[in-house]
C-alpha positions, -999 to +999 in steps of 0.1 A: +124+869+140+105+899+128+072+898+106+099+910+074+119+875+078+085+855+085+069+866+058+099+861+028+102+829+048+064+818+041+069+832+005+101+808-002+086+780+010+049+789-010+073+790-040+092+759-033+058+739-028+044+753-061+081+746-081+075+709-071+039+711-078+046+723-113+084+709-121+085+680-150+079+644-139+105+618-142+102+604-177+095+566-177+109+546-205+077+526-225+074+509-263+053+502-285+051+482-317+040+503-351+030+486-381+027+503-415-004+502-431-018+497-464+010+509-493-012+495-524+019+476-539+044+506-534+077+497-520+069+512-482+095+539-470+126+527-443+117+547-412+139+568-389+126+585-351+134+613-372+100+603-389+073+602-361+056+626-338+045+608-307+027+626-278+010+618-248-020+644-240-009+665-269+025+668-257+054+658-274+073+629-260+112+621-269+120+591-295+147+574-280+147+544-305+129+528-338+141+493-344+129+474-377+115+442-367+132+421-394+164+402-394+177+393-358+149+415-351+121+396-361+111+370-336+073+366-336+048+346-313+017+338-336-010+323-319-042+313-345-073+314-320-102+295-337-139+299-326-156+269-325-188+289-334-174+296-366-183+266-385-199+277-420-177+263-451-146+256-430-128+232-450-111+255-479-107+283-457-083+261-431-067+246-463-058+287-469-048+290-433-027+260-428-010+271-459-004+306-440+012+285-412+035+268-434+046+301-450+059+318-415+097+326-419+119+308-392+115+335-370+079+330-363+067+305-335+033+293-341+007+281-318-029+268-322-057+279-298-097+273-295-127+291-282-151+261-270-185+274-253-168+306-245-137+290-227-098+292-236-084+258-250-053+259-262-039+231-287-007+234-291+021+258-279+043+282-301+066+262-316+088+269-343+082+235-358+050+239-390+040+202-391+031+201-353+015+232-353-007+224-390-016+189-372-032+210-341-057+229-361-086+210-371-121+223-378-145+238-357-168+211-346-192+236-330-205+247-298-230+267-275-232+302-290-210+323-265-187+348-265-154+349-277-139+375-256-130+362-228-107+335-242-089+360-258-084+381-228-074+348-210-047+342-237-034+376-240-030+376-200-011+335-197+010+352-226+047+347-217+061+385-214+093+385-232+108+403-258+089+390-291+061+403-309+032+391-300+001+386-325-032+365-320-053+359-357-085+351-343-114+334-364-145+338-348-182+360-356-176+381-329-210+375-311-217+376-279-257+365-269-249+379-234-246+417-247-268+440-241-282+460-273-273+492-273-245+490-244-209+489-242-191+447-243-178+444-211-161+414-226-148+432-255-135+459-237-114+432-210-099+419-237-089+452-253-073+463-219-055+427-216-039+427-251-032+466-249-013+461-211+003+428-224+013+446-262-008+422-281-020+428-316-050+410-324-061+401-363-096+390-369-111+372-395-149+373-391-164+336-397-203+330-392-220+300-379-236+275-402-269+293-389-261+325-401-286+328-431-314+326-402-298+349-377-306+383-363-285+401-389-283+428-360-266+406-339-241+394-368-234+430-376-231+437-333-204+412-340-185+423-367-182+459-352-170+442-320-142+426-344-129+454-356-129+473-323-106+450-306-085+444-336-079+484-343-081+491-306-046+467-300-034+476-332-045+452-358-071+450-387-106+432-389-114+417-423-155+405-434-174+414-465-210+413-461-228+386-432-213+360-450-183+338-452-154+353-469-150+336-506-114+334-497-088+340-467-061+341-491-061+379-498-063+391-459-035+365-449-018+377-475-028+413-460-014+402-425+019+386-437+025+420-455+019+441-423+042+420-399+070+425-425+067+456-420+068+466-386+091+489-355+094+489-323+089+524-311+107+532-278+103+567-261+101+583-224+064+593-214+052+606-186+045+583-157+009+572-146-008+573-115-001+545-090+018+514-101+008+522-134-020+523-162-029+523-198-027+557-214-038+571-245-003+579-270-008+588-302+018+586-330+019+601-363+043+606-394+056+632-413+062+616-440+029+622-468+002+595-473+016+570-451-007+549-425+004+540-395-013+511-371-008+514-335-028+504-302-046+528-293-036+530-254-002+516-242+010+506-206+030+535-189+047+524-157+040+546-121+062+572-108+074+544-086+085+529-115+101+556-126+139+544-120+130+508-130+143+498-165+123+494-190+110+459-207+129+448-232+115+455-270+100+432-288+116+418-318+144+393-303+138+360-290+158+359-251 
């Protein structure tokens, strides 16, 4: 062969190696559930894929499906995770929550959970039946101030992986006495990345200790912003007014029954992660005016290994 044929022959094969450097990756199938946010007593809007921008490193990414989450759509796992910290004028407030339990429409599963000295104990198992769940929450009798992160990372990760939603309300002050001032929740952010990889929205309801009047009101707001990072971080809301207890419940349970009425399951193709797998930032977005949507803020995207697998099932229906 003479240099000519050599050298198209290097050039062909430098193009081929840059085509497959540059061609699209496989598309991996992934989901998500959106809720819609605050609609101050307007009727909220029915939405279509037609609606939504979603994009993954300001790309857009293809809407293969948007499924209401109501009717034979609606199956929910509720777990109510109570911090046994949080013991400051308990007894009206669970009055309010066990009537929240009782409200659940049939296609809700409740279960009952505590945080005791830092460490998972769980009560009673989602069950659809309201009596045994209501007779598994009891007040917090108090314990060793510690945090409450871990148990719900523990929670989120022993969660069943099936098709239903999945939501924890979690009552609790949010501290942690092991966190450094000033530095990043190591805690916190586990249990972000366990309820963001196992698609677990997380409500909380900040409740102080009986000591709170006395306590480093640093510390009790370190809390509350630790509250409200995990909640919006998975997808969810925080809910506190001031360092104290909350007059009521009744309004922000009434705040959380509105936004799991009114949520989709988002299905799309996204570019595949490194490796096995990881969470990755996806952002969604509507066109429609004025309307708020509530989404985690990073979502599991399988590996190009993955990349032929099928995708798990949405959540909404009860296998």
């Amino acid at each position: 062969m003479g240099k000519a044929p050599i050298f198209i022959a290097l050039v062909s094969a430098c193009s081929l190696a840059v085509w497959a450097q540059n061609a699209p990756p496989t598309a991996v199938p992934a989901q998500m559930v959106v809720t819609l946010g605050h609609h101050y007593g307007h009727v909220p809007p029915v939405l279509t894929k037609n609606d939504l921008i979603v994009q993954q490193e300001h790309a857009p990414l293809t809407i293969t499906n948007l499924t209401p989450l109501r009717g034979d759509q609606a199956a929910l796992e509720l777990f109510v995770l109570v911090d046994h910290c949080s013991t400051c004028e308990a007894t009206s407030k669970f009055e309010e929550l066990r009537k929240f339990i009782a409200s659940q429409p049939s296609s809700t599963v409740v279960g009952v959970a505590y945080i005791k000295d830092g460490w998972l104990e769980i009560a009673q198992q989602p069950t659809p039946d309201r009596d045994r769940a209501i007779q598994s929450l009891s007040l917090p009798a108090g314990s060793k101030p510690s945090g409450p992160f871990g148990a719900l990372a523990d929670l989120a990760k022993g969660w069943k992986q099936d098709s239903c939603r999945h939501v924890v309300l979690m009552i609790s002050n949010g501290m942690d006495p092991a966190a450094a001032e000033g530095q990043q929740d190591s805690s916190a952010e586990a249990a972000i990345d366990a309820a963001q990889h196992a698609g677990v929205t997380v409500y909380a309801i900040y409740h102080p200790s009986a000591d709170y009047a006395t306590a480093d009101y640093s510390k009790i707001y370190s809390g509350q912003v630790l509250l409200a990072h995990v909640a919006v971080e998975s997808g969810g809301e925080a809910y506190f007014l001031g360092f104290g207890p909350l007059p009521s419940l009744a309004p922000f349970l009434a705040d959380i029954t509105d936004h799991l009425a009114n949520q989709y399951s988002l299905e799309f193709l996204a570019n595949p992660a490194d490796g096995p797998g990881a969470l990755e930032q996806i952002s969604v977005s509507s066109q429609i005016p004025d309307l708020e949507l509530m989404t985690p803020a990073r979502v599991w995207i399988a590996g190009r290994n993955r990349a032929n697998q099928k995708a798990v099932a949405s959540p909404g229906k009860r296998p």
